[in-house]
Backbone as a ProteinNet text record, in pm:
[ID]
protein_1_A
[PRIMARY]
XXXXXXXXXXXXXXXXXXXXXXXXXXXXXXXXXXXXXXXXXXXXXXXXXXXXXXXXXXXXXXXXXXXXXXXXXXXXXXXXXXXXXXXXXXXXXXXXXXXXXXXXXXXXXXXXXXXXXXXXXXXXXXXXXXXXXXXXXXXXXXXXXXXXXXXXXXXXXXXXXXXXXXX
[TERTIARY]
1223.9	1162.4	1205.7	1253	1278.7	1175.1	1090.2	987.2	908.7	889.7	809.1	894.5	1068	1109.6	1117.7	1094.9	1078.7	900.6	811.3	683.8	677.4	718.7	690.4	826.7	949.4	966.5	922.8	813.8	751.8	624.4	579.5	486.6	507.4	634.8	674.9	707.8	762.9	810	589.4	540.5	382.3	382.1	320	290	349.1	495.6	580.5	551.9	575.6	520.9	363.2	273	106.8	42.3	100.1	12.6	-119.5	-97.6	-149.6	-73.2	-142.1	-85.9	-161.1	-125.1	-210.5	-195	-376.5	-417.7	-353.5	-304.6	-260.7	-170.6	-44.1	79	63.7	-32.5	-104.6	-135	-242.8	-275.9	-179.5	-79.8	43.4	122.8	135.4	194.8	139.7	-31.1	-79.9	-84.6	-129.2	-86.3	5.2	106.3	259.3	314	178.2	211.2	165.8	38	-73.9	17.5	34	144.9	301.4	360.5	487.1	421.6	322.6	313.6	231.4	204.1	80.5	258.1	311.5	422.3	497.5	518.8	594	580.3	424.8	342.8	212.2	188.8	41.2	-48.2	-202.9	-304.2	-293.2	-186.4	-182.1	-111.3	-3.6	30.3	-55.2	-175	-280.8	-350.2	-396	-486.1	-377.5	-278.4	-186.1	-196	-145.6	-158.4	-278.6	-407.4	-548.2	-572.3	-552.3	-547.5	-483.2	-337.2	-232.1	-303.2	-349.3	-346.1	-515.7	-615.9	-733	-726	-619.1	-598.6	-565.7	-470.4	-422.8	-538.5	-613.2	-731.5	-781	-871	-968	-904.4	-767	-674.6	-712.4	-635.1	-630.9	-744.7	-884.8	-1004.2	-1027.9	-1018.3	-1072.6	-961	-867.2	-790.3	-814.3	-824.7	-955.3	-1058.5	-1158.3	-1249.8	-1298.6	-1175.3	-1162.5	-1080.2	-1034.9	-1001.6	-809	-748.9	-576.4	-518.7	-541.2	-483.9	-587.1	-521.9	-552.3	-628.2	-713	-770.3	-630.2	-556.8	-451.6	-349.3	-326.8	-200.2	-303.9	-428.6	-453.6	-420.9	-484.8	-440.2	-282.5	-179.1	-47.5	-43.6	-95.4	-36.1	-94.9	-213.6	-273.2	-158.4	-178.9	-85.1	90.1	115.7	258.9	276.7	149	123.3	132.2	45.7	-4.5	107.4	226.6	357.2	444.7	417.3	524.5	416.7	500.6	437.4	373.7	281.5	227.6	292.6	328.3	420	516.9	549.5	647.1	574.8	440.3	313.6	290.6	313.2	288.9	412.8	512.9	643.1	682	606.6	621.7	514.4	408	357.3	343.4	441.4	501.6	606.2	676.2	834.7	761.2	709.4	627	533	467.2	439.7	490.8	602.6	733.8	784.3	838.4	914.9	815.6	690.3	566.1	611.6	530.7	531.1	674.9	786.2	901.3	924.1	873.4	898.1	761.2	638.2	555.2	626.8	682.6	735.6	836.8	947	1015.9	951.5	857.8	788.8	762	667.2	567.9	686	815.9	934.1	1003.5	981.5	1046.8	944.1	859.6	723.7	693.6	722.8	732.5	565.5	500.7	363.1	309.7	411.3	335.1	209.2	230.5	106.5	-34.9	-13.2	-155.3	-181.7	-113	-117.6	-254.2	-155.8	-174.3	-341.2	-317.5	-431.8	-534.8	-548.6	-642.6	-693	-611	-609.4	-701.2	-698.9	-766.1	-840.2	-867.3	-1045.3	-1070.7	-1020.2	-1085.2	-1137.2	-1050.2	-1073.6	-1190.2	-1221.3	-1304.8	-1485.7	-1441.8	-1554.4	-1641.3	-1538.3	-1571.1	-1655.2	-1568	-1664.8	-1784.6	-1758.2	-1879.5	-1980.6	-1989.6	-2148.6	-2113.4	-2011.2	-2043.4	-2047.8	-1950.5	-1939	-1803.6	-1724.8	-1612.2	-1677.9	-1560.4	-1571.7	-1457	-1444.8	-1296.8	-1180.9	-1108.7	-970.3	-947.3	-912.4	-932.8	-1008.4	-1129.2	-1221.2	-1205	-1126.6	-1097.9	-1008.9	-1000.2	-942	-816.7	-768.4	-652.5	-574.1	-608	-557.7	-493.9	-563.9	-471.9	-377.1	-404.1	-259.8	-130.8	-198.6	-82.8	18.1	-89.9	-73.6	-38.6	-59.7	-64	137.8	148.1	296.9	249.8	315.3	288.7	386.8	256.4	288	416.8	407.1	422.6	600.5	655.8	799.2	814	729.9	756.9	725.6	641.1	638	745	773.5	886.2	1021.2	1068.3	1144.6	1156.1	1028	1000.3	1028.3	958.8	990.4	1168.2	1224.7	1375.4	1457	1425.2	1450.3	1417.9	1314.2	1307.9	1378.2	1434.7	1511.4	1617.9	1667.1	1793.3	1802.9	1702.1	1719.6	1742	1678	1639	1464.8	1425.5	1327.9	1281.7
16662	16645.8	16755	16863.5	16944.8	17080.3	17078.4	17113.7	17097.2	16919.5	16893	16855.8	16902	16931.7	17041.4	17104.4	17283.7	17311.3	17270.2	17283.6	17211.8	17068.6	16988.4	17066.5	17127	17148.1	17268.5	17385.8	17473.6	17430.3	17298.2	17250.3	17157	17137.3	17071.9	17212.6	17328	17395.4	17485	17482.7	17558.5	17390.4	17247.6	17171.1	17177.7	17198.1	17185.6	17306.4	17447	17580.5	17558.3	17533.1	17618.2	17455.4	17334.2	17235.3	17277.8	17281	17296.2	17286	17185.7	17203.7	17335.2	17430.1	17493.2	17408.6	17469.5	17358.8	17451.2	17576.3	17633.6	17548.7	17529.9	17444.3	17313.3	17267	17112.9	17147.2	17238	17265.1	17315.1	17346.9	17390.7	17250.5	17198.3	16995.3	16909.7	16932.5	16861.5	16925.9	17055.2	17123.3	17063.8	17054.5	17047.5	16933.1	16831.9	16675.4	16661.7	16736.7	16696.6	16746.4	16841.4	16906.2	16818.5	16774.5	16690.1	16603.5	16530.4	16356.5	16392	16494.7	16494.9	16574.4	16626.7	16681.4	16526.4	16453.6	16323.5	16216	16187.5	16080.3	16134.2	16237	16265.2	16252.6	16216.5	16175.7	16062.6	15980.1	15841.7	15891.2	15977.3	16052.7	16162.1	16185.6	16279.6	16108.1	16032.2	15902.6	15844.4	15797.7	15749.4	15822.4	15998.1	16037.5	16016	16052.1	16033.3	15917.7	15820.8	15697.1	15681	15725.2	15717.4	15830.3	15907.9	16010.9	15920.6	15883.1	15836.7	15709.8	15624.9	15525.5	15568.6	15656.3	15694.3	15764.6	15852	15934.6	15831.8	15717.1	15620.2	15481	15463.8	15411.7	15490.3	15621	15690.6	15766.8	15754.5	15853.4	15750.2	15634.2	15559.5	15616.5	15626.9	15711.5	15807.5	15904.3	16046.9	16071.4	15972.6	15920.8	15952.3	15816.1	15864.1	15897.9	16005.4	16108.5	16048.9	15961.4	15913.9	16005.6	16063.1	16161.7	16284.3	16378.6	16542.6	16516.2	16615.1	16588	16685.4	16777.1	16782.3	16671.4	16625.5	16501.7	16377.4	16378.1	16280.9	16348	16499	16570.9	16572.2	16570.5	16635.1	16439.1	16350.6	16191.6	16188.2	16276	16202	16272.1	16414.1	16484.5	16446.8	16368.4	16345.4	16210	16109.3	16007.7	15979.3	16134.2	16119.3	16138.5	16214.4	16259.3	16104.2	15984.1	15881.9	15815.1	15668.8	15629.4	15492.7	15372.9	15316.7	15174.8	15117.8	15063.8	15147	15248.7	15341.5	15397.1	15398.8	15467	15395.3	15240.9	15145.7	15156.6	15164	15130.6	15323.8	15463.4	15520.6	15550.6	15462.4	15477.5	15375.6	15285.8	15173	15245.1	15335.3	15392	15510.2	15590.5	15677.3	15697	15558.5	15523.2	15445.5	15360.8	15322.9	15422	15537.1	15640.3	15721.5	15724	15778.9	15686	15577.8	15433.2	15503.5	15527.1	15498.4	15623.9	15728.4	15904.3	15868.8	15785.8	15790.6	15689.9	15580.3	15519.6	15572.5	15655.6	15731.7	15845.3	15895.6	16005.2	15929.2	15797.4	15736.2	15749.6	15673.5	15637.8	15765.7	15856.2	16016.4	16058.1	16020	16062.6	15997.4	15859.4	15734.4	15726	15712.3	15730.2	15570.3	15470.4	15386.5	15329.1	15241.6	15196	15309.7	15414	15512.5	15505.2	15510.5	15491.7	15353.5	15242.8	15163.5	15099.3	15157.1	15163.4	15191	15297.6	15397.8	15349.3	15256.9	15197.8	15083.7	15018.9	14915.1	14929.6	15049.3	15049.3	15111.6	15179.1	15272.4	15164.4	15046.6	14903.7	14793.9	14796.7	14730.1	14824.3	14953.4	15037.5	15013.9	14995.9	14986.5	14906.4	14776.5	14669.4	14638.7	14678.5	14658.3	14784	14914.9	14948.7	14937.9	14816.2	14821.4	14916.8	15033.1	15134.1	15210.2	15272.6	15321.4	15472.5	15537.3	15630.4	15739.8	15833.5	15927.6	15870.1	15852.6	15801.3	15874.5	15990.1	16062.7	16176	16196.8	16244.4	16401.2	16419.4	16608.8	16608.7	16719.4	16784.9	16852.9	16876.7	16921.9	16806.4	16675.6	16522.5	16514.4	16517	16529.4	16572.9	16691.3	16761.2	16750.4	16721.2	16670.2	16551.4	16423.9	16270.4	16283.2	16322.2	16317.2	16384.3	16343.2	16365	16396.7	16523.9	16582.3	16452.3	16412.9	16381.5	16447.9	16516.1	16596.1	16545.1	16560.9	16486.5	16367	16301.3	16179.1	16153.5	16197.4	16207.3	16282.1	16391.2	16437.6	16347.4	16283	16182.7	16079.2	15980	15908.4	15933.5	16056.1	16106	16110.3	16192.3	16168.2	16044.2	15917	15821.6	15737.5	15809.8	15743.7	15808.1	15932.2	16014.2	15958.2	15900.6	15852.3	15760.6	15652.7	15545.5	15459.3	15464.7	15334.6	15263.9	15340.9	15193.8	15261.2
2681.2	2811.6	2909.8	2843.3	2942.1	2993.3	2878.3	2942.3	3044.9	3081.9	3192	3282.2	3300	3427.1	3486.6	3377.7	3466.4	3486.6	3443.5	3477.2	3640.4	3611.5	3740.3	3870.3	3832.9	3926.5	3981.9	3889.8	3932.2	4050.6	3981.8	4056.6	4168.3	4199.9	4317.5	4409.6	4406	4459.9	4526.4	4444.3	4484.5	4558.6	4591.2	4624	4776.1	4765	4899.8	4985.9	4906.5	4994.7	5074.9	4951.4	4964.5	4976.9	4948.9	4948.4	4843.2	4765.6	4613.9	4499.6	4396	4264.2	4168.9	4135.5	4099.8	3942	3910	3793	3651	3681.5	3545.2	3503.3	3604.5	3543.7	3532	3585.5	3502.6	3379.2	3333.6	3226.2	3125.9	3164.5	3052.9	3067.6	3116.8	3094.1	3008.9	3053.1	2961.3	2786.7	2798.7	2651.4	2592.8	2668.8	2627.8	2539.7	2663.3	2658.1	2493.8	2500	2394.9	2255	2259.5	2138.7	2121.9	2182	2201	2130.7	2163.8	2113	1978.5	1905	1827.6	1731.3	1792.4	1642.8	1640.1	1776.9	1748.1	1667.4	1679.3	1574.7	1537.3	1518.8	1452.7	1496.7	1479.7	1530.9	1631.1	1542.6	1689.5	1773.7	1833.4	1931.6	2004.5	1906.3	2053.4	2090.4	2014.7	2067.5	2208.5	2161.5	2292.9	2425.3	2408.5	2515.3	2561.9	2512	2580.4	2643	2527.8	2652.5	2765.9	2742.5	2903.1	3008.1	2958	3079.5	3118.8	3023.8	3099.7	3165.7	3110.1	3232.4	3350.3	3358.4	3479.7	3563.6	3527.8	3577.8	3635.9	3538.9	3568.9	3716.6	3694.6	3800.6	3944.6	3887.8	4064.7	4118.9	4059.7	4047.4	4225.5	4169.6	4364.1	4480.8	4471.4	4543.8	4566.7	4487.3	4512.7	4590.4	4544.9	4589.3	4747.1	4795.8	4948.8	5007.2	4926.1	5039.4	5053.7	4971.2	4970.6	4905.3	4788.9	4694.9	4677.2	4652.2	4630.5	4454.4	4464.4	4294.7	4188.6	4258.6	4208.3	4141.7	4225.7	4262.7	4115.7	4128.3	4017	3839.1	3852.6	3739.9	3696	3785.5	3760.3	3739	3814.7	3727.4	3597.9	3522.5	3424.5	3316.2	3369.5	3288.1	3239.5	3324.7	3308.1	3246.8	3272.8	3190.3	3043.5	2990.3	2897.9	2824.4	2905.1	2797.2	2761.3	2810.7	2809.8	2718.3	2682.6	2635.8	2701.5	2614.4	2717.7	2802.3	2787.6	2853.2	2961	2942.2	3060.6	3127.1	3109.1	3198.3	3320	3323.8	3389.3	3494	3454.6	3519	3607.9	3551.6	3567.7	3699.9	3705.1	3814	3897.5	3867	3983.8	4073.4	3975.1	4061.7	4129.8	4120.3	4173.2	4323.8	4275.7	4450.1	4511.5	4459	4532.1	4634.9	4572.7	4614.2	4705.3	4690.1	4769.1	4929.3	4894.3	4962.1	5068.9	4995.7	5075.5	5185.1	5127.8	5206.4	5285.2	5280.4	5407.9	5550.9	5482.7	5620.2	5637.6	5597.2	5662.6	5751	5700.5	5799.5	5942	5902.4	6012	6094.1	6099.7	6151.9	6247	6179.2	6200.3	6318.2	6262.3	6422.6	6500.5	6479.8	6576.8	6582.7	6465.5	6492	6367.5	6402.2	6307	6400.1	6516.1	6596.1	6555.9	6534.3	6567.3	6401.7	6313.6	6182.9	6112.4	6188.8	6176.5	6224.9	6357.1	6432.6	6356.7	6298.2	6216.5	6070.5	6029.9	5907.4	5931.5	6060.4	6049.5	6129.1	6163.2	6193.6	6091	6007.5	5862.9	5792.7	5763.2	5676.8	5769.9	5899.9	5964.1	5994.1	5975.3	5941.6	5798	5675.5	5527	5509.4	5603.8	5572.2	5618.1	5763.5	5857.4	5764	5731.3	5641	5525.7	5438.2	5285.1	5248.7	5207.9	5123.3	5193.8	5047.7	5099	5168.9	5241.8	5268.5	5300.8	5322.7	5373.4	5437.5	5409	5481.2	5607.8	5575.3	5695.5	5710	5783.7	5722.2	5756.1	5871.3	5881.6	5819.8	5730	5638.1	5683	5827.3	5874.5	5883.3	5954	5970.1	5805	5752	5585.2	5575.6	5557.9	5533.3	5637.1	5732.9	5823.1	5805.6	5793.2	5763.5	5640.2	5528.9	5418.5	5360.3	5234.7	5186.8	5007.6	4953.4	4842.9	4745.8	4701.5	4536.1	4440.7	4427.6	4286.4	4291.3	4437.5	4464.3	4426.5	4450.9	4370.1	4219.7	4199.9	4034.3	3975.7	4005.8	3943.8	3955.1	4062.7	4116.8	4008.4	3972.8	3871.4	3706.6	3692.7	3576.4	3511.9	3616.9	3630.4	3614.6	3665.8	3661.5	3517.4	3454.9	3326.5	3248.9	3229.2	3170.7	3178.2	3346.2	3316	3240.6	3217.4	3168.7	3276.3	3393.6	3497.5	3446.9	3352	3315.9	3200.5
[MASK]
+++++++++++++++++++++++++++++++++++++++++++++++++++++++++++++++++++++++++++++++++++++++++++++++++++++++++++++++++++++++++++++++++++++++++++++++++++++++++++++++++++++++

């Protein structure tokens, strides 16, 4: 597994600078992933990964969707999925947006901006409903990157934690 700590911490270090995952070093994870599990168990090690990484895709694609996660941030989860196996896939993206979950209310806290947060959430959720259909979370694209907190730290975070043997 030490391959996909030096890929992901290449790709945490481009995520934190440029706010981009660039998709090469996804694409060398998933290679990686795909070759690891296919010398590990054969054909049923490329079938496993495909399934882990397309659950995960098919999971966080509504997150995408509108506008919560980067189409990066879903590639670098399918990709890192696909390297575990399936049962640790589950628990690997419980600890993941735990640790997400936990660096946004420290921010909100740090900016003293939960009321406006909050605010925004529930007219975003009273908008949805009132025209029946999802739509952008936040729909200017600068409000993102602002509001918004890079993935790739917490996945790498997670990943680590299963290495240690916390799940």
């Amino acid at each position: 597994m030490a391959v996909p700590c030096v890929l992901l911490s290449a790709i945490c270090l481009c995520d934190y600078r440029k706010a981009r995952i660039p998709n090469a070093l996804v694409l060398s994870l998933f290679f990686y992933g795909l070759g690891y599990r296919y010398w590990d168990a054969g054909g049923n090690g490329l079938r496993n990964f495909l399934e882990s990484s397309l659950a995960v895709l098919f999971v966080m694609y509504p997150l995408f969707k509108i506008g919560a996660i980067g189409a990066g941030d879903v590639k670098l989860y399918a990709a890192v999925a696909g390297c575990l196996s399936g049962r640790t896939v589950v628990r690997f993206l419980f600890y993941s947006l735990l640790i997400a979950a936990s660096i946004s209310i420290l921010k909100i806290f740090r900016e003293k901006s939960g009321r406006e947060r909050m605010g925004y959430f529930c007219a975003y959720l009273a908008d949805v409903c009132r025209a029946g259909q999802w739509k952008l979370y936040l729909e200017n694209r600068a409000d993102r990157k602002r509001e918004g907190i890079c993935l790739s730290g917490p996945v790498f975070l997670s990943l680590l934690l299963h290495m240690g043997g916390v799940y």
